[in-house]
C-alpha positions as CSV (number, residue, x, y, z in Angstrom):
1,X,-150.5,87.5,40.4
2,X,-151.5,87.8,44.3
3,X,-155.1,89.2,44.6
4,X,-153.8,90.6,48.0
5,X,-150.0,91.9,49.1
6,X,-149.8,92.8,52.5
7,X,-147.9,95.5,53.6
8,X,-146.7,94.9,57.3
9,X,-143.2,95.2,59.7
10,X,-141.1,92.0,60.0
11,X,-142.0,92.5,63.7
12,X,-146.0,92.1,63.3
13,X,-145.2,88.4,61.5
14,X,-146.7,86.1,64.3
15,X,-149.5,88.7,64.0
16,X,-149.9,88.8,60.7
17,X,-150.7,85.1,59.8
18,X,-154.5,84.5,60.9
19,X,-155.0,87.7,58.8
20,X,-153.3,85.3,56.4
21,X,-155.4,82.6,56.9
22,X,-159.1,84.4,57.1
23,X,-158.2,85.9,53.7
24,X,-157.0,82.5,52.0
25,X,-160.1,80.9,53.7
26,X,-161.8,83.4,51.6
27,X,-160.2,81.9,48.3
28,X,-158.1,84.8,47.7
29,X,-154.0,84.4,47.4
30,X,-152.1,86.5,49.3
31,X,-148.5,87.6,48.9
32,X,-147.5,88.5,52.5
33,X,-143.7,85.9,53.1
34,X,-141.1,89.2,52.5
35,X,-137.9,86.2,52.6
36,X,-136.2,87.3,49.2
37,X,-135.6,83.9,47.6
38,X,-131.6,83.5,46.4
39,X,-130.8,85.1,43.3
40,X,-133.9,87.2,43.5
41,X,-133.6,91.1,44.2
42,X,-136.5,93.0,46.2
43,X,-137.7,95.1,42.9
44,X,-137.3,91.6,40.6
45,X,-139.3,89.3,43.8
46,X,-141.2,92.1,46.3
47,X,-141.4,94.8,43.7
48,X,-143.2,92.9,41.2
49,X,-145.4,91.3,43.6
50,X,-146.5,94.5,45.0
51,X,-147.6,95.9,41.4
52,X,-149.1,92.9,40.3
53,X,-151.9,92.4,43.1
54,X,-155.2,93.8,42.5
55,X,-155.6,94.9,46.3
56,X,-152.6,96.2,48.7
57,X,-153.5,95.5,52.8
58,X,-151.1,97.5,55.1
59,X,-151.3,96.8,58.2
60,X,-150.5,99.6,60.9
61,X,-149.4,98.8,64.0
62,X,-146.9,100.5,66.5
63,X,-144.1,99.3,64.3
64,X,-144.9,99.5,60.9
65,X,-146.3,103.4,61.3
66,X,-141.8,103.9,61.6
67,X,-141.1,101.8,58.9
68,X,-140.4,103.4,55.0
69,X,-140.7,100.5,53.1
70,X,-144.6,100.0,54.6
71,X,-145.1,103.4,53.7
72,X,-143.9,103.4,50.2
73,X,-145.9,100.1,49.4
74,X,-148.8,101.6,51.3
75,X,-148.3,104.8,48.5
76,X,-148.1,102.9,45.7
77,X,-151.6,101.1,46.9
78,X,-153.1,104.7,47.6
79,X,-151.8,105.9,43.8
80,X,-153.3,103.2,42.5
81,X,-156.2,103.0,44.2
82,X,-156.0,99.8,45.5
83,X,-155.4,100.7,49.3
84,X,-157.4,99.4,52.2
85,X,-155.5,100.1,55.6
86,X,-156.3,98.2,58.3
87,X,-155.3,99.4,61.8
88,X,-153.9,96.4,64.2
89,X,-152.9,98.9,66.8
90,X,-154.8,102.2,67.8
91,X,-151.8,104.4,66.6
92,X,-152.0,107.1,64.2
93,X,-150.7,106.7,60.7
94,X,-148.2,108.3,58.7
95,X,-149.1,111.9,57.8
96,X,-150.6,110.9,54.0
97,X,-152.6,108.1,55.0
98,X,-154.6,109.7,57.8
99,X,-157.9,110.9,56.0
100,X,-157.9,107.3,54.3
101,X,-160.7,105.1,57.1
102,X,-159.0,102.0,58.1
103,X,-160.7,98.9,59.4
104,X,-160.0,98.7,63.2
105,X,-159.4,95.1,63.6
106,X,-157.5,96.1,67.1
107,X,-159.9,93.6,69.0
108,X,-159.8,90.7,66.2
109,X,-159.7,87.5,68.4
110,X,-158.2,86.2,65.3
111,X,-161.2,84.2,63.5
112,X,-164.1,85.5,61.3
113,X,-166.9,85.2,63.8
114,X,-166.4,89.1,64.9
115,X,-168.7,92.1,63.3
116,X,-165.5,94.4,62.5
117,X,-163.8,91.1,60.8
118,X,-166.8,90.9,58.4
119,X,-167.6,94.0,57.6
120,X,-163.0,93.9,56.3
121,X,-164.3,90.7,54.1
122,X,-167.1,92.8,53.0
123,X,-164.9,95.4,51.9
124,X,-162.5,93.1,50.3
125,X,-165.3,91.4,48.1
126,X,-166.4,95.1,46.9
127,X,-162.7,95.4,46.0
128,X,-162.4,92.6,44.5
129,X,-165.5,92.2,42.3
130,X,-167.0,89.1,44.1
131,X,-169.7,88.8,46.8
132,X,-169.2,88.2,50.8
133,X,-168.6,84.8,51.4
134,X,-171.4,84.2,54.5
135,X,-169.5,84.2,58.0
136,X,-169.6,80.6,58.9
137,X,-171.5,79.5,62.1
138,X,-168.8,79.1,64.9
139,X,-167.2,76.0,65.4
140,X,-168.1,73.3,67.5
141,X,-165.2,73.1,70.5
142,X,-162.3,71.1,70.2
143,X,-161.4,68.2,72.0
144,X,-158.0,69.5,74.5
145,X,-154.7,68.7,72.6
146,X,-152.6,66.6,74.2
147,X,-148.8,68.4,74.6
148,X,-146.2,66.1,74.1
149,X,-143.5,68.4,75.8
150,X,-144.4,70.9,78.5
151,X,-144.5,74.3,77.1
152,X,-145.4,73.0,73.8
153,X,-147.5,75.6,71.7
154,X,-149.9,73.5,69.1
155,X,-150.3,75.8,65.7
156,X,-153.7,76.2,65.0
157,X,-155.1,75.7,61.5
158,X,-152.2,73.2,60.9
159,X,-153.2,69.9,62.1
160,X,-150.7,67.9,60.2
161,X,-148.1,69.5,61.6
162,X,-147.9,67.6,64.4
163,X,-147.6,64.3,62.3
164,X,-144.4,66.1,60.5
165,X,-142.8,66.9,63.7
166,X,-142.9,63.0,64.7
167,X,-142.2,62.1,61.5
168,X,-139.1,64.7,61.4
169,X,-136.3,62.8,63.5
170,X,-136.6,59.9,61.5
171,X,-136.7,61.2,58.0
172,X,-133.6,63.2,58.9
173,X,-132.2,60.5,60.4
174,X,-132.1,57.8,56.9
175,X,-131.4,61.2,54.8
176,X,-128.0,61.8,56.7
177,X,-127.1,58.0,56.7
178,X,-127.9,58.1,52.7
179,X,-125.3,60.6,52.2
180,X,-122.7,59.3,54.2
181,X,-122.8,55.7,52.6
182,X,-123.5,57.7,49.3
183,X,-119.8,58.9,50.6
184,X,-120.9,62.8,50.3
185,X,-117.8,65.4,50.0
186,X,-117.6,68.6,51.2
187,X,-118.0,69.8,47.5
188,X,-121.2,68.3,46.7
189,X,-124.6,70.5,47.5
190,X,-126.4,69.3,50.2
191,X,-129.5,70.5,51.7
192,X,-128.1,72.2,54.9
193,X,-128.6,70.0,58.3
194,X,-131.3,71.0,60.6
195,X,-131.4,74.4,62.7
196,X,-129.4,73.2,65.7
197,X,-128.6,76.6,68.7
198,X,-124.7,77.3,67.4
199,X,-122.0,77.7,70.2
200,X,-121.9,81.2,69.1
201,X,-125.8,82.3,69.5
202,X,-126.4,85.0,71.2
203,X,-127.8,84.1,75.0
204,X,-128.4,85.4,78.2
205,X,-125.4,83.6,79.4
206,X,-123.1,84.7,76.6
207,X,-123.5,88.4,76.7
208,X,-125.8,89.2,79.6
209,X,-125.4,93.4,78.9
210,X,-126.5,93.1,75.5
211,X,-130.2,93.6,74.5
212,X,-130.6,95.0,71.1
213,X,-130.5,92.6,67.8
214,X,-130.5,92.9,64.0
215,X,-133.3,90.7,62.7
216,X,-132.6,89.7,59.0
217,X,-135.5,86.9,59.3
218,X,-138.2,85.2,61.5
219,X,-138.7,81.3,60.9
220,X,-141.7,79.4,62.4
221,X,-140.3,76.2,64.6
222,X,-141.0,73.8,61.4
223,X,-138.9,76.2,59.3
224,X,-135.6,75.3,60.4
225,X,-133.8,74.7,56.9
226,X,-134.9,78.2,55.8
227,X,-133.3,79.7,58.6
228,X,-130.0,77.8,58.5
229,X,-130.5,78.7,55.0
230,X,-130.5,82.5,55.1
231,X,-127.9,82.4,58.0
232,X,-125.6,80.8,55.5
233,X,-125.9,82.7,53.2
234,X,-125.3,85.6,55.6
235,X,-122.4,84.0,56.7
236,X,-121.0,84.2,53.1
237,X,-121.8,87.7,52.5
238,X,-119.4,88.8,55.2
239,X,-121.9,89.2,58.2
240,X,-121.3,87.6,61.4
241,X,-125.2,86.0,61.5
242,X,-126.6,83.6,64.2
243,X,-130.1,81.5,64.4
244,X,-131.6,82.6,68.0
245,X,-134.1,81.2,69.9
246,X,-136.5,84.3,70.5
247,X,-138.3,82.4,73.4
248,X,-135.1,83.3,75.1
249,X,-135.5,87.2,75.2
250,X,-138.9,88.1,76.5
251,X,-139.2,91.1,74.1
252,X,-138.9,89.3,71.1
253,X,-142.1,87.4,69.5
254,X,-142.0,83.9,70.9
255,X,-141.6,80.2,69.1
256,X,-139.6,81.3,66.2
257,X,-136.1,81.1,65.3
258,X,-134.6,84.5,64.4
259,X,-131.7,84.7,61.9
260,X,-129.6,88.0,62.9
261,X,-126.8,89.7,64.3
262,X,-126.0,90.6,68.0
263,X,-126.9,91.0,70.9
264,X,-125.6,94.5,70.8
265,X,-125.3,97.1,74.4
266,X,-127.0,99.1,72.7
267,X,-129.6,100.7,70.0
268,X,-126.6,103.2,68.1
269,X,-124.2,99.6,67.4
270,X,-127.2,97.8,66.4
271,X,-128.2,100.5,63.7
272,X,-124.7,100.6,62.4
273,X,-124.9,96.8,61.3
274,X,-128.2,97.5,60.7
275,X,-126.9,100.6,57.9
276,X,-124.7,97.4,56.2
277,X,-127.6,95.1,56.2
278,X,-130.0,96.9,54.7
279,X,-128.3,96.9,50.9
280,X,-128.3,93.0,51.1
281,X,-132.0,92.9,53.4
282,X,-133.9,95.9,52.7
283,X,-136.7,95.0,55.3
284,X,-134.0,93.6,58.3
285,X,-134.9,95.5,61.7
286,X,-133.3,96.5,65.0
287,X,-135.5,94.7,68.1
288,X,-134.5,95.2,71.4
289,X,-135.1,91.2,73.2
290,X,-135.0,92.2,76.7
């Protein structure tokens, strides 16, 4: 049982994870990664997390006020009585949830050092039957982080991930000569090779008129197996998926690699595939990259 389930659009992920990681810093667990596991349904793996937390977070932004699976977890919060919006956009919520006050965390720089931040912890603790944590003083600065590659993003709050990325090559290096002098057959499981860009993934080059994807799944950079993963087992349920780089479509949320179909010309083709999708991927998407 999650003490909070957040209620958010696929497209607000990046977004959503120092929400994440203020409320875990609080000692609370949260139930907020929407990836359906294999074998798992959305009522047997989202459905049951949703009415097993004691507190339900949605999160409206310009997305998720369009989107009816927010809006039916945000109901089931508000039935319950378990509901505490919070409002990452200034938009107006869907008629229902309007008289309900949200916490306007619009301005958040992202840490717990800001009055509107701490007065959503405060609220949280009432909900939750303990007492506010004290805001911690702010930190001292850090030393600058030196970029290995130009362009390189370092992930805050992750400081060994650095260490995994170095380590990475070489660990996948001994586990793919261990399976080849283990003398590994194509019928044997394996775990899937890393995410490398496929000949076939959608790029400017490939299909310059097309702007409009199916999202299925956003992976962080250090979740490449999960995203060959899903695209697999896309790939085997009859749909034509591909791991994309979004840094390559402005419009998309940077640094991740996306598992979906397209590009399509346009917004109508891209809801069609979307209309297929949606009984294997209930919370897939249609994003326009450029």
């Amino acid at each position: 049982m999650a003490d909070i389930f957040i209620s958010y659009s696929r497209e607000d992920e990046a977004r959503i994870m120092p929400l994440v990681s203020a409320f875990e810093a609080q000692g609370w667990s949260v139930f907020w990664d929407r990836r359906i596991p294999t074998g798992e349904t959305w009522r047997t793996y989202i459905g049951s997390a949703l009415q097993d937390a004691r507190c339900i977070v949605v999160v409206w932004s310009k997305d998720s006020v369009e989107s009816q699976w927010v809006a039916e977890e945000a109901d089931d919060g508000r039935v319950r009585k378990i509901l505490l919006p919070v409002m990452l956009d200034p938009v107006q919520p869907p008629r229902g949830f309007r008289e309900i006050q949200a916490a306007d965390i619009s301005d958040w720089p992202g840490d717990a050092h800001s009055r509107s931040f701490a007065a959503l912890l405060a609220d949280l603790h009432r909900m939750l039957g303990t007492k506010p944590a004290a805001v911690p003083e702010a930190p001292p600065p850090q030393p600058a982080v030196v970029r290995e590659h130009p362009g390189e993003t370092p992930l805050a709050g992750h400081p060994g991930r650095r260490t995994a990325w170095l380590a990475l090559p070489v660990l996948l290096g001994l586990g793919a000569a261990a399976y080849f002098l283990a003398g590994g057959t194509d019928d044997k499981v394996v775990d899937p090779p890393p995410v490398q860009v496929r000949p076939d993934t959608p790029r400017n080059t490939v299909n310059p008129a097309g702007a409009w994807f199916v999202v299925a799944g956003s992976f962080s950079r250090a979740e490449q197996r999960a995203a060959e993963r899903q695209r697999i087992q896309l790939d085997r349920a009859g749909f034509n998926a591909a791991i994309i780089d979004s840094s390559d479509y402005p419009l998309l949320t940077q640094n991740l690699w996306v598992v979906g179909m397209g590009p399509f010309a346009s917004k109508e083709r891209a809801n069609a595939v979307l209309a297929r999708l949606q009984a294997s991927v209930p919370d897939a998407y249609v994003k326009k990259g450029r």
